[in-house]
C-alpha positions in Angstrom: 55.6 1.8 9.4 55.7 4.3 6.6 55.1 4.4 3.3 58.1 4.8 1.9 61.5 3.5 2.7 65.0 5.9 1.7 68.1 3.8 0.6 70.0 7.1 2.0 73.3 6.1 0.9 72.6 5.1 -2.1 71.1 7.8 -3.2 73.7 10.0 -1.8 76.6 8.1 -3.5 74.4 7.6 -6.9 72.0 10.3 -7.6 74.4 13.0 -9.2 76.1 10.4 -11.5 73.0 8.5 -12.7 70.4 11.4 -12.6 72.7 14.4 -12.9 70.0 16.4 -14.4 67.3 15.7 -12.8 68.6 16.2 -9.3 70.0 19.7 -10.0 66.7 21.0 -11.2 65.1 19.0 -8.1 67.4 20.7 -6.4 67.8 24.0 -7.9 63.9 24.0 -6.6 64.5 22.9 -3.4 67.2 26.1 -3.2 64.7 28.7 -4.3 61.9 27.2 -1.7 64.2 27.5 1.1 64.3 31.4 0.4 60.4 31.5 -0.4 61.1 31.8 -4.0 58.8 29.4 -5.6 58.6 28.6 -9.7 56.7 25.1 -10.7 58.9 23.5 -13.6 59.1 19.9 -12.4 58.3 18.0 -15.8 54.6 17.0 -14.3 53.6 19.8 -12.6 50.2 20.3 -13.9 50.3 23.9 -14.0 54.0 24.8 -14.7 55.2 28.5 -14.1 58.6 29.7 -14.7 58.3 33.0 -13.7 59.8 32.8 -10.0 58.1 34.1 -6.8 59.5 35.6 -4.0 57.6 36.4 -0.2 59.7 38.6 1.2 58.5 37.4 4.8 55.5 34.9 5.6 54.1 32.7 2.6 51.2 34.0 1.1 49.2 31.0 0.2 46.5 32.6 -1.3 48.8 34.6 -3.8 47.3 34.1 -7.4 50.4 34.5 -10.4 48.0 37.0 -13.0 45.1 36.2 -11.0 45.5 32.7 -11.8 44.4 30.4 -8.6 46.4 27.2 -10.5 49.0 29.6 -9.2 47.8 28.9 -5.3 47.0 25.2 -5.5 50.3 24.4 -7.4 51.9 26.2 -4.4 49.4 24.0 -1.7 50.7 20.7 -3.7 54.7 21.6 -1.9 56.1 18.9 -4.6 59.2 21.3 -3.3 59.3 19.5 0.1 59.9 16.4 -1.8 62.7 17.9 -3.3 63.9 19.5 0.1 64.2 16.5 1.4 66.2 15.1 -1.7 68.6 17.8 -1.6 69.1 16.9 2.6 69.6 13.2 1.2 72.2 14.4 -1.0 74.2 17.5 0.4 73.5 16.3 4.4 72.8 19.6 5.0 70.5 20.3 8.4 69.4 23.8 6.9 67.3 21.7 4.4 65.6 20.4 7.1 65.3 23.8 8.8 64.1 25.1 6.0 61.3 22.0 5.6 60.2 22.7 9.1 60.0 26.6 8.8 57.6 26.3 5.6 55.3 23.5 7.4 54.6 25.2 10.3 54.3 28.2 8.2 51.3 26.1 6.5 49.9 25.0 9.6 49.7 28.4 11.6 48.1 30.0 8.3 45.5 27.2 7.3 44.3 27.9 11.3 41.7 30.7 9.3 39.5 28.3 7.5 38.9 30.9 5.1 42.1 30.4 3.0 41.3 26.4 2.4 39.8 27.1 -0.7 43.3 27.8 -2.0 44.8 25.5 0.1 42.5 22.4 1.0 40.9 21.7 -1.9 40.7 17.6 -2.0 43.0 16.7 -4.5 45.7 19.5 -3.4 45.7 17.9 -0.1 46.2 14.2 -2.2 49.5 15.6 -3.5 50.3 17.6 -0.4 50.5 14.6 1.3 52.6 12.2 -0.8 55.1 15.2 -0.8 55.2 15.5 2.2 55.7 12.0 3.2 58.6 11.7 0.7 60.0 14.9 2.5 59.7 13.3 5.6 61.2 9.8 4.8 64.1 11.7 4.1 64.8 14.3 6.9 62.7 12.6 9.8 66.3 11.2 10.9 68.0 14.0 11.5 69.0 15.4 14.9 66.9 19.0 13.7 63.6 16.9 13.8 63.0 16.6 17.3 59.9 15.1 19.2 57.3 17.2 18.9 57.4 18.2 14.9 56.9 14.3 14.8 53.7 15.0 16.9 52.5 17.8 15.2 53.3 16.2 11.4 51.6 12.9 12.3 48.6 15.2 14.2 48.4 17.2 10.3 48.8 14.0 8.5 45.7 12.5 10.0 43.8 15.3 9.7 44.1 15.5 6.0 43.8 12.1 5.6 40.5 11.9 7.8 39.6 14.8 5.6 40.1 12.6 2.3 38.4 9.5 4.2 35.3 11.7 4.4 34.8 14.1 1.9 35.0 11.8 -1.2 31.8 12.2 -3.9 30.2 11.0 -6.8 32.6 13.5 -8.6 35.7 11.8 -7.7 35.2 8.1 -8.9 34.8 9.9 -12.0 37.4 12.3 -12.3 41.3 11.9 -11.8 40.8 14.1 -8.8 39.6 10.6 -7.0 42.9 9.3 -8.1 45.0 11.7 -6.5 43.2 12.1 -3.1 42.9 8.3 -3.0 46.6 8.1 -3.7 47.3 10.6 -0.5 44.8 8.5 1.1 46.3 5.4 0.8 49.7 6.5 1.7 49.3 8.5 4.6 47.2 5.3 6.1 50.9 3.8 6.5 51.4 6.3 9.4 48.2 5.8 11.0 47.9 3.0 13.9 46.4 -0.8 12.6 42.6 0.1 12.9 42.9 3.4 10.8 45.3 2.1 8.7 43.2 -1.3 7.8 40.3 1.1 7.2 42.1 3.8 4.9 43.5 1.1 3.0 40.4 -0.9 2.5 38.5 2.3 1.5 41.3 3.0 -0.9 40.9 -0.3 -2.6 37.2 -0.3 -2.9 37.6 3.3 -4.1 40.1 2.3 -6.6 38.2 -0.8 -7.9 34.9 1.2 -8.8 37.0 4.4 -9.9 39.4 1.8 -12.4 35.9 0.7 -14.2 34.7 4.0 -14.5 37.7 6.0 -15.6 39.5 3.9 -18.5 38.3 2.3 -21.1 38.9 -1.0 -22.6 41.6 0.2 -24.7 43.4 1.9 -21.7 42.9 5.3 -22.1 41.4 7.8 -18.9 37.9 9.3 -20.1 38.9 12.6 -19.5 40.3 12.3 -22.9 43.3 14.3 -22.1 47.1 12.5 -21.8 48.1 14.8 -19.2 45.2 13.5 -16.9 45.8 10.1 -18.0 49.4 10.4 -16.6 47.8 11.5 -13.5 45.7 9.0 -13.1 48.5 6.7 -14.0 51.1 8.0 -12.0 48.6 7.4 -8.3 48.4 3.7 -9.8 52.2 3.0 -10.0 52.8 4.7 -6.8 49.9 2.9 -5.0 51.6 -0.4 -6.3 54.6 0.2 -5.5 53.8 1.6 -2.0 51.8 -1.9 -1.3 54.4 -3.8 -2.7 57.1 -2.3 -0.4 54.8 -2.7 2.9 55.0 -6.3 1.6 50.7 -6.1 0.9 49.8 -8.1 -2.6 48.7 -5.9 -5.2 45.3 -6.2 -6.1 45.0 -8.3 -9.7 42.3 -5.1 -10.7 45.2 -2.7 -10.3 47.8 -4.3 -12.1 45.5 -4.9 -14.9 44.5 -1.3 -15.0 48.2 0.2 -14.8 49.3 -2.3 -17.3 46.6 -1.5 -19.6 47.3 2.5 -19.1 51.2 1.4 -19.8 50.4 0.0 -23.0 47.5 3.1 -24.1 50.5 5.5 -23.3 53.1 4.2 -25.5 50.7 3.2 -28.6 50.1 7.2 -28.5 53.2 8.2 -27.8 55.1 10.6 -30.6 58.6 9.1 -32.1 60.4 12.0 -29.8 59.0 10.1 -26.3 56.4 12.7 -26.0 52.7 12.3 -25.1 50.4 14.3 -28.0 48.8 17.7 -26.4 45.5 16.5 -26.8 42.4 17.7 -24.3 44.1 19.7 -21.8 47.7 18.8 -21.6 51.1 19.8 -22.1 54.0 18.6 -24.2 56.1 15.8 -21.6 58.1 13.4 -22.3 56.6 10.1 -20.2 59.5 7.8 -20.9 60.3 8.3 -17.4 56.6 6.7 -16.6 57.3 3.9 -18.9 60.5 3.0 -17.2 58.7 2.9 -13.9 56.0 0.5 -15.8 59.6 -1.6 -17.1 60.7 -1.9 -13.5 57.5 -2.6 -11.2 56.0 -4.9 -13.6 59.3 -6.7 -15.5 58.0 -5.3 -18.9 60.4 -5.6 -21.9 58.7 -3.7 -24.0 58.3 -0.5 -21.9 62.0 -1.1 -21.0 62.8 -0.8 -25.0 60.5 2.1 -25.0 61.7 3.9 -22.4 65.0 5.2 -23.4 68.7 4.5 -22.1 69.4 7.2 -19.4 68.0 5.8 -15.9 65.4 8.4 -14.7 65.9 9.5 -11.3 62.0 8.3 -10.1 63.7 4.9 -10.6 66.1 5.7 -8.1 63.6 6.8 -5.6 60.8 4.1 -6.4 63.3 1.3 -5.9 66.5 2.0 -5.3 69.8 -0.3 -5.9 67.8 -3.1 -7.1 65.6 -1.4 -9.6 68.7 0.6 -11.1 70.3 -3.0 -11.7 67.1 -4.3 -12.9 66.5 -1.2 -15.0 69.9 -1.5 -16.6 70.2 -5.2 -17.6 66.4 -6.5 -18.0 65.5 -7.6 -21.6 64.6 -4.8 -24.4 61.6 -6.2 -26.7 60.1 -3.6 -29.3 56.2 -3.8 -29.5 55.9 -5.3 -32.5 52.8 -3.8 -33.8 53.0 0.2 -34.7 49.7 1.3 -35.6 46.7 1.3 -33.2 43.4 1.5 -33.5 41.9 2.6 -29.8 38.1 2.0 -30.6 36.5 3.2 -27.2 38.9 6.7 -27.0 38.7 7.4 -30.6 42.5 7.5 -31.4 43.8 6.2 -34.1 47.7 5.8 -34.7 49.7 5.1 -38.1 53.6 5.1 -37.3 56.7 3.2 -39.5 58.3 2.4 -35.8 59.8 2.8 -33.0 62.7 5.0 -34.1 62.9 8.9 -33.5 63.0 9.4 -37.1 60.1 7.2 -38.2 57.2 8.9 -38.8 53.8 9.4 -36.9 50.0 10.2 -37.7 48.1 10.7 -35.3 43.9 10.7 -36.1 41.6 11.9 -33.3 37.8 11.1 -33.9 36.6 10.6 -29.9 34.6 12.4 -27.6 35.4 15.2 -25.5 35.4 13.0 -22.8 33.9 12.7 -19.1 33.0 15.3 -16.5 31.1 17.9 -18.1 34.3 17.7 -20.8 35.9 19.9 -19.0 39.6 18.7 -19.5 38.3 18.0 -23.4 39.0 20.0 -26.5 37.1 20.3 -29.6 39.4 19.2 -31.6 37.0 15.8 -33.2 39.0 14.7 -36.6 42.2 16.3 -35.4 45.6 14.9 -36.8 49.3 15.8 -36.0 52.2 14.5 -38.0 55.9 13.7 -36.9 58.5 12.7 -39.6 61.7 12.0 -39.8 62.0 13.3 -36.3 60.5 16.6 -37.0 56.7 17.8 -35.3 55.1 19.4 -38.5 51.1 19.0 -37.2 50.5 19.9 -33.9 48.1 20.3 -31.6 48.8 23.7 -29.4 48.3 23.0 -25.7 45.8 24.5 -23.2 47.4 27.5 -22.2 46.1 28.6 -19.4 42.4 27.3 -17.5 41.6 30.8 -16.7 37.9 32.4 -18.1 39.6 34.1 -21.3 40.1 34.7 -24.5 42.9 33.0 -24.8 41.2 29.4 -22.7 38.4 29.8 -25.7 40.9 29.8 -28.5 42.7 27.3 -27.4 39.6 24.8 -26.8 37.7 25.7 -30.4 38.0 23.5 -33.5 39.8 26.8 -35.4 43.1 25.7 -33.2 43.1 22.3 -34.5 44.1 20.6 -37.6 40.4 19.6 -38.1 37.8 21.6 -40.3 35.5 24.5 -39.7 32.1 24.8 -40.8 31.5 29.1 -41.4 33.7 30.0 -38.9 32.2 27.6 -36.4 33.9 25.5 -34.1 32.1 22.0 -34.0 30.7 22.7 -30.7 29.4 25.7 -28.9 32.2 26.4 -26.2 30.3 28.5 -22.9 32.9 28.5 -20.5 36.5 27.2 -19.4 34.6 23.7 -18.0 31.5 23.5 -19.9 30.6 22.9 -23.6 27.1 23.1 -25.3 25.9 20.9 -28.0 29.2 18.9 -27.9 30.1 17.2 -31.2 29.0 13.7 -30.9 32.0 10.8 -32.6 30.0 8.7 -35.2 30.5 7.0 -38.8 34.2 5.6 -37.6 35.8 2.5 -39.9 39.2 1.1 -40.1 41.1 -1.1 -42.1 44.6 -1.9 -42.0 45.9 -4.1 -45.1 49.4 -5.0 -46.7 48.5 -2.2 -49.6 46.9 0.5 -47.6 46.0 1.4 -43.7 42.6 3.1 -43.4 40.3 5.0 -40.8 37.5 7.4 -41.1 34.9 9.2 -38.6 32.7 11.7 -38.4 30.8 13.5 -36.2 27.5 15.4 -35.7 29.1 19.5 -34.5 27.6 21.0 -38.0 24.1 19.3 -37.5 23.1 22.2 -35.4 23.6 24.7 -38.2 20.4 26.3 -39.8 21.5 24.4 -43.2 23.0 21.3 -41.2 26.2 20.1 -42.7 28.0 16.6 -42.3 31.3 15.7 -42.1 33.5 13.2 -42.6 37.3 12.2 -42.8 38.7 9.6 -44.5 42.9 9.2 -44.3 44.4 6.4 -46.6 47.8 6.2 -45.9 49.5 4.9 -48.8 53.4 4.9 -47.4 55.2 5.6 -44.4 55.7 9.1 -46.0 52.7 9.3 -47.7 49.1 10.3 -46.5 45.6 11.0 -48.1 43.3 13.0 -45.9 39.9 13.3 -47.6 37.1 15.6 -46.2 33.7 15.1 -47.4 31.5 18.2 -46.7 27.2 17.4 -47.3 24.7 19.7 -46.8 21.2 21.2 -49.1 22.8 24.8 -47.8 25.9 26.9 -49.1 28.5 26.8 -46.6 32.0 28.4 -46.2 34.0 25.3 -45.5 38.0 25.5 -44.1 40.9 22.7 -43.5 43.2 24.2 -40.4 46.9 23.1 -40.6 48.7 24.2 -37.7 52.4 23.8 -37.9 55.4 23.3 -35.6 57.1 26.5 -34.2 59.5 28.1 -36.4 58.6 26.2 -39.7 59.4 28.1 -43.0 55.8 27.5 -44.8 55.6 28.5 -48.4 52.7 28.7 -50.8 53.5 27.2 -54.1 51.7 27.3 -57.7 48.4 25.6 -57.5 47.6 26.8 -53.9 50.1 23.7 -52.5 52.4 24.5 -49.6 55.6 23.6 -48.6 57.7 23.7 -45.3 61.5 24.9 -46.6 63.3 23.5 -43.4 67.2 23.9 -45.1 67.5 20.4 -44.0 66.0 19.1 -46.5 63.4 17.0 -44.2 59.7 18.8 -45.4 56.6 17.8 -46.1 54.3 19.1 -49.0 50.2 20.0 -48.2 48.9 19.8 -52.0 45.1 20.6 -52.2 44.0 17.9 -55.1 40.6 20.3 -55.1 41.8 24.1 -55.9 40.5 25.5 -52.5 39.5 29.4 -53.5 41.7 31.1 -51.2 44.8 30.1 -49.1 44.9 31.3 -45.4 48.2 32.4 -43.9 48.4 33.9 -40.6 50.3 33.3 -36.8 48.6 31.1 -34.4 49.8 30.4 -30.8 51.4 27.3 -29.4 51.6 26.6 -25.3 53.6 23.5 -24.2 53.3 23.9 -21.0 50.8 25.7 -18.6 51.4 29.7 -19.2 53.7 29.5 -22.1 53.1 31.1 -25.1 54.7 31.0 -28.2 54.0 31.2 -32.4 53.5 29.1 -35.3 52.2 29.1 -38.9 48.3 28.2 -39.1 47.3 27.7 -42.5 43.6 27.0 -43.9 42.6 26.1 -46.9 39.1 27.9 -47.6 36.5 26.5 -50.2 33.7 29.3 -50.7 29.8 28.9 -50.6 30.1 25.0 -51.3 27.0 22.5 -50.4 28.4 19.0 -50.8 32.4 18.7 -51.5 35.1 16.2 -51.9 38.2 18.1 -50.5 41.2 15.9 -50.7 44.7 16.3 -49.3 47.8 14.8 -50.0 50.4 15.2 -46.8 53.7 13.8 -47.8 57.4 13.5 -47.1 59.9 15.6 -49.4 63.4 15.5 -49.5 64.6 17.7 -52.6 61.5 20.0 -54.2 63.2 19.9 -57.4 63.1 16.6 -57.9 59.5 15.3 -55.8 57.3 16.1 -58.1 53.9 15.1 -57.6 51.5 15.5 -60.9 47.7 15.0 -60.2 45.0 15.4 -62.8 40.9 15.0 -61.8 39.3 12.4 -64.0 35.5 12.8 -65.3 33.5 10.3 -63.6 30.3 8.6 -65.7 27.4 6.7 -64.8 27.6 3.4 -66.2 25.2 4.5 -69.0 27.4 7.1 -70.3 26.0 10.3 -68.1 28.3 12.4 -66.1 28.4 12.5 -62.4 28.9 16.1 -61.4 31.7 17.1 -58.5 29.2 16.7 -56.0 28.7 13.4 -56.4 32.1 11.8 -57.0 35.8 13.0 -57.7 38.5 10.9 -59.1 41.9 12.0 -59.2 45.0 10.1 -61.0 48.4 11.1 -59.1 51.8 10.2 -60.5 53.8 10.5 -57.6 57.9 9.9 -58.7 57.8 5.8 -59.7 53.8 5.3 -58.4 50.6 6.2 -60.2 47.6 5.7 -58.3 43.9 6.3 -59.3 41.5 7.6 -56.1 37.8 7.8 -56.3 35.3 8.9 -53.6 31.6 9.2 -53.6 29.2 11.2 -51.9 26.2 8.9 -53.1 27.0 6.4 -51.3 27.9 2.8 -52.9 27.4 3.0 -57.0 28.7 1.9 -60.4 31.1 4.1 -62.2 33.0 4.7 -65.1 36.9 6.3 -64.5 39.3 5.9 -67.6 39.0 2.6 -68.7 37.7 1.2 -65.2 34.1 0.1 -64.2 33.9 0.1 -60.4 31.8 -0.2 -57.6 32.0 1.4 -54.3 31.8 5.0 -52.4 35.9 4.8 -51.8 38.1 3.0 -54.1 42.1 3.0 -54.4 43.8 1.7 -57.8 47.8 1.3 -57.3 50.2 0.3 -59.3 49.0 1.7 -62.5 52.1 2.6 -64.4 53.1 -1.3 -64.1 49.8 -1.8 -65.9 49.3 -4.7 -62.6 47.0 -2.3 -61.0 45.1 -3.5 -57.9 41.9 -2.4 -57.4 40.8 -1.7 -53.5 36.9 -0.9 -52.6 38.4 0.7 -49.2 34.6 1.2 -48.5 
């Protein structure tokens, strides 16, 4: 019995017309490997490289791409004998399966010196080795190339690496997504074993997965790493564990569906309108529809199927062959019909319009760092990124690379997030590529979502460790779909240099306007504007660096707004959607504030600000004091944040947000 089972002609007859893409890259892959020129571009490699690699002669598994040794355990991981043994499936070509067999035993004979495994038996390498390989081999063990003894020797390697993986798990792994992936390889390669080892990989893959599945996600679905990419990961071992059981006609635990399911459901309510997971934490810019359509098809889910686009990924294909293509194709499409989220326990927060491409997207990121010593975290606490009208104008800029450089700090620090700086320092002190020191801690978060207005704030504690500690906090009021207040309220008793970081989309034409505002000039006529309600005293303008995937670097505008030797300061910012400069005209004016015996409240106690905005007026007030009376225009209110709309119709509503 094995673990998975090939519809061969199927996917023979089906896989270039349904998945014509996909295949020639899997393909295209599985070429290059077959001549030892090896490139990592498969959508979910974790550590992509597109700059090929040639051995001219053996493989040298302990080769490191600019002394990078992702470079060597991406190589270890062989997701290219998966695709070898797709291109066999499809072209019925025996020098695929040559090919497979030269680069195994070219594994085995060098992993004989024990002093290469740690490049190429690291525990979770050997995880993903293994489901490779056992794809690989569901597809080419038929053929009249694969003789006897290779079965002997494969089934010999198997076991050892899975007895490896049945022994070697720690503490570590039921807390990182490593656990995941070696328990994945564990649990499939058990298929191959005879009924005694196979009934005790399995069962120690269950128990593993039931503690792991408390530990690693929270109640609102999302891994504790922090970071989508390892969420995927972790996600990805699930579905393939239940489907694996599910074919070998075992029930799937109830623990395990719950858990996928609940994963399912965190990916999409974070997903961007463009079917991309954000690059929070340590992760790259993918597209997971492909992982939702899996989620559509194991678990008869008609809102991932809505989610999860019209092409048929080829994974479906492979997962389930004929009948999940059927199913994929004529099951039920049901839109969630909620759009924004609120994930309490992860500290995301979502506003989005809806479901289509062009609707637009705020993303508000006021969590931890996450689990394991951070490692996969970023300090990026009070982070936002901003689609509309199917255009990326906030982003967050990758990882990069997890080598000890420059380039690994600048990519972790707060400076290379749309967050806030506190004199040039990053919220947290950032030692090394896994290890952070005096970590920003989440705290002070509220929400509301209401028919006038949605609402969240949060703070955290990264400034607290300054001589003259300073506190911050971020409130955004989002007022339309194309409309956004994002207010930053600075305290301390010292004089600080405080910034806002906007970090823009590649190739966005930024311009700074009259009164320090900035707009993007796409000739489109899709922009946004960034208008600084509180005259920051300089404007910021420089090139930062985006990285989508693993070693890929590219430009963008970074813009800050800078407010000079400051102790306690209101700094709002209104983001919003422009179609035609010449005719969005925003006019804002700051009101004096009064005590409600006639004294006036200075800046750093309270700002009002009345905005005209096209057909709305709208009156904003926000407190430092806390809670109080006040005196704005002809109003007397009460609160620390209030909202006034509809002023021009003289029907204004008054909102204590706060």
């Amino acid at each position: 019995m094995y673990s998975w089972f090939i519809e061969k002609a199927f996917l023979k007859k089906t896989s270039l017309n349904i998945a014509n893409e996909e295949i020639k890259q899997a393909m295209e892959r599985a070429d290059s490997a077959c001549v030892n020129r090896f490139f990592f571009t498969h959508p979910w490699d974790m550590e992509r490289c597109s700059e090929p690699i040639t051995f001219k002669g053996k493989i040298d598994w302990t080769y490191c791409y600019n002394g990078d040794e992702e470079w060597a355990f991406m190589l270890s991981r062989q997701r290219f004998m998966a695709d070898i043994g797709q291109a066999y499936i499809i072209t019925e070509d025996e020098n695929y399966v040559k090919q497979w067999k030269r680069i195994f035993y070219e594994w085995v004979e060098a992993n004989r010196d024990k002093s290469i495994h740690p490049f190429t038996y690291r525990k979770i390498d050997t995880g993903i080795r293994l489901t490779n390989w056992l794809k690989g081999y569901a597809c080419i063990h038929d053929s009249t190339n694969w003789l006897p003894y290779d079965d002997k020797v494969f089934k010999e390697q198997v076991e050892a690496q899975g007895n490896f993986l049945y022994e070697a798990f720690t503490a570590f792994d039921f807390q990182s997504n490593w656990g995941f992936l070696e328990t994945n390889g564990l649990l499939q390669v058990a298929f191959t074993m005879d009924q005694r080892v196979r009934e005790q990989w399995i069962q120690a893959s269950i128990n593993r997965l039931k503690k792991m599945t408390s530990l690693q996600i929270y109640k609102d679905g999302i891994q504790k790493e922090q970071s989508p990419m390892y969420h995927h990961e972790v996600l990805h071992c699930l579905l393939e564990i239940s489907i694996v059981l599910r074919r070998n006609k075992i029930q799937i635990p109830s623990f395990i569906e719950h858990a996928t399911n609940q994963m399912l459901t965190a990916y999409y309510q974070i997903m961007k309108p463009n079917g991309h997971q954000p690059m929070l934490g340590d992760s790259d810019d993918t597209d997971i529809r492909s992982t939702l359509a899996i989620g559509a098809v194991l678990f008869h889910r008609p809102d991932l199927r809505a989610l999860a686009g019209n092409n048929c990924p080829l994974d479906i294909l492979w997962y389930f062959g004929e009948e999940g293509v059927e199913r994929f194709e004529s099951m039920e499409q049901k839109l969630p019909l909620e759009t924004t989220y609120n994930l309490l326990e992860s500290g995301i927060t979502i506003f989005r319009s809806g479901w289509d491409l062009n609707d637009n997207y705020l993303l508000f990121d006021h969590g931890s760092m996450g689990q394991v010593n951070k490692g996969h975290g970023h300090d990026d606490n009070l982070h936002i990124e901003l689609m509309m009208e199917g255009r990326e104008f906030l982003i967050d800029g990758g990882r990069y690379t997890y080598c000890e450089t420059e380039e690994r700090k600048y990519f972790k620090c707060s400076h290379r997030h749309n967050t806030v700086t506190v004199d040039g320092h990053s919220a947290s002190d950032y030692l090394k590529t896994w290890k952070w020191e005096n970590a920003a801690k989440p705290i002070d978060y509220k929400y509301r979502f209401t028919d006038a207005y949605q609402y969240a704030q949060a703070g955290h504690t990264g400034f607290w460790r300054l001589a003259a500690p300073a506190h911050i906090t971020r409130k955004i009021i989002v007022l339309s779909p194309s409309s956004y207040f994002v207010i930053d309220c600075f305290e301390s008793k010292g004089l600080h240099n405080y910034t806002q970081h906007f970090h823009f989309g590649e190739q966005t034409p930024v311009e700074l306007l009259e009164n320090k505002r900035i707009i993007t000039t796409f000739k489109d006529y899709n922009n946004i504007s960034i208008i600084p309600l509180q005259t920051p005293e300089e404007v910021g303008m420089e090139e930062g660096f985006t990285s989508r995937h693993y070693n890929e670097l590219t430009q963008h505008p970074h813009v800050q707004f800078k407010y000079k030797q400051k102790q306690n300061l209101v700094a709002p910012v209104l983001i919003q959607s422009v179609t035609n400069r010449h005719t969005n005209k925003v006019v804002y004016n700051q009101l004096p504030v009064y005590h409600i015996n006639g004294s006036p409240r200075s800046n750093e106690e309270v700002v009002a600000f009345k905005i005209s905005d096209n057909n709305r007026d709208y009156l904003i007030v926000c407190s430092l004091v806390g809670s109080d009376s006040f005196l704005v225009e002809n109003y007397q209110l009460c609160g620390e944040l209030i909202l006034i709309t509809d002023v021009k119709t003289h029907g204004e509503k008054v909102h204590v947000i706060q």
